[in-house]
N, C-alpha and C positions, 0 to 999 in steps of 0.2 A: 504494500500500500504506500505510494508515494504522499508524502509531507504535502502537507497545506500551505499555498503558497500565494502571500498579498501582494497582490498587483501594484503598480505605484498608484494610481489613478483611484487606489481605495482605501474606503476609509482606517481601515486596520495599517496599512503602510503609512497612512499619514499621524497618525494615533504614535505608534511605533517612534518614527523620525523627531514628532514633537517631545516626548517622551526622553529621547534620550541628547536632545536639545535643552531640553530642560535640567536633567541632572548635572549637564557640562555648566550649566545659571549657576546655579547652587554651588557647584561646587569652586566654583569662580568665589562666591561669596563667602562662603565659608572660610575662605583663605585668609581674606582680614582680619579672622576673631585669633589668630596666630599670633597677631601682635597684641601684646595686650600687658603692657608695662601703663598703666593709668594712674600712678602715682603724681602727687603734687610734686616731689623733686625731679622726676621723670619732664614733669612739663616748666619747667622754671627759663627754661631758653633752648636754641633750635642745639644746641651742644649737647645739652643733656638730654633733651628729645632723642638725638641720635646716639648719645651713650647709654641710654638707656634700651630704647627699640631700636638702633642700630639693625644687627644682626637679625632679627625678625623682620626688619623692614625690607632687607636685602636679601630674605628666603621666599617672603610672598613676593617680590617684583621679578624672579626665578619661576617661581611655581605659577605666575599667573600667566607668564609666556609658553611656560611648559603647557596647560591647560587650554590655552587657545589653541596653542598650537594643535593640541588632541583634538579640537572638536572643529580647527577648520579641515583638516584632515579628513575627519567622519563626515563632515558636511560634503567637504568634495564628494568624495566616494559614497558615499550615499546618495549625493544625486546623478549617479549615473547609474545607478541599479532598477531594474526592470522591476524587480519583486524582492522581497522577503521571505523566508523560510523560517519557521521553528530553530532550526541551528543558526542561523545567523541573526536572529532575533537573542538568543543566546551567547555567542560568541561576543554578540557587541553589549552584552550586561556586563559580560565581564571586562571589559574595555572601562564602563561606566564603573566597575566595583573597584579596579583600578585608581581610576580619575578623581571618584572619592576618597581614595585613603591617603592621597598625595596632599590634601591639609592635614593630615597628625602626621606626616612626615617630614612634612615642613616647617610644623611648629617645633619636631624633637629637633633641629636644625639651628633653628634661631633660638632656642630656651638659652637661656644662662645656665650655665653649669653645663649642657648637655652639647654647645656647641666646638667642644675640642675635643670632643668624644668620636672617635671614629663609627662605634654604627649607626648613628640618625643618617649619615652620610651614605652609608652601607645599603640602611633600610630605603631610603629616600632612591637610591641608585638600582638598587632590586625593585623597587615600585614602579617606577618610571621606563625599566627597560618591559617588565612583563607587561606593564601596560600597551608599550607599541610590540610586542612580539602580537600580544591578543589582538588588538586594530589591523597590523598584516595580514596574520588569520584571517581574521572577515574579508579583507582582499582575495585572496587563495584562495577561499572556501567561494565566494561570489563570484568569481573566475570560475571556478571548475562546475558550478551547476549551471541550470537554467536561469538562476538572478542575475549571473552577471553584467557586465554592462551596457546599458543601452544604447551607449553611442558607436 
């Protein structure tokens, strides 16, 4: 029995696309609660501002280009797909489970205390690579069926 498979042109591929448009929102947003030194000697001048959230400041402007960068990716390649599958409706969750765990990797990054520690660095590096090994996947995997692409 071959897999159920959403046309572009229907509402479950549109459903889908928006869907995981939206988690790349979120998790864009998310990424500023990283910073989060809101002390009054923290805000006393832009020095201490940066001596403070420095390092966090310079993990979310990292991870916020790393995060576009995923989802203008998924954007291209998604719209050149004819249809969707079960499996590639799947492959790209995990793309989005990825995408979300790259803000607590980037806050273990920019923490004080945690930032001359090598595995936030580790973890942050292993996030980031699985994440585009799984996005290729869905290329691969929409290449070799009948989703792949429409132009």
């Amino acid at each position: 029995m071959a897999e159920e498979q959403y046309a572009r042109d229907d509402l479950p591929f549109t459903r889908a696309v928006t869907f995981f448009d939206a988690v790349f929102a979120f998790a864009l947003t998310l990424l500023i609660t990283t910073v989060n030194d809101f002390s009054p000697s923290a805000w006393r001048s832009p020095e201490a501002l940066w001596e403070a959230n420095g390092s966090a400041l310079l993990s979310f402007a990292i991870s916020f280009v790393v995060v576009v960068r995923f989802w203008r990716a998924s954007h291209s390649e998604l719209s050149t797909f004819r249809s969707l599958d079960g499996r590639l409706i799947g492959l790209h969750a995990g793309v989005l489970f990825g995408v979300v765990l790259i803000p607590f990797t980037t806050e273990a990054m920019g923490e004080p205390g945690l930032q001359d520690l090598p595995l936030p660095v580790v973890l942050y590096a292993v996030n980031v690579t699985f994440t585009y090994v799984l996005q290729h996947a869905v290329g691969i995997v929409a290449t070799a069926t009948t989703c792949g692409s429409a132009r």
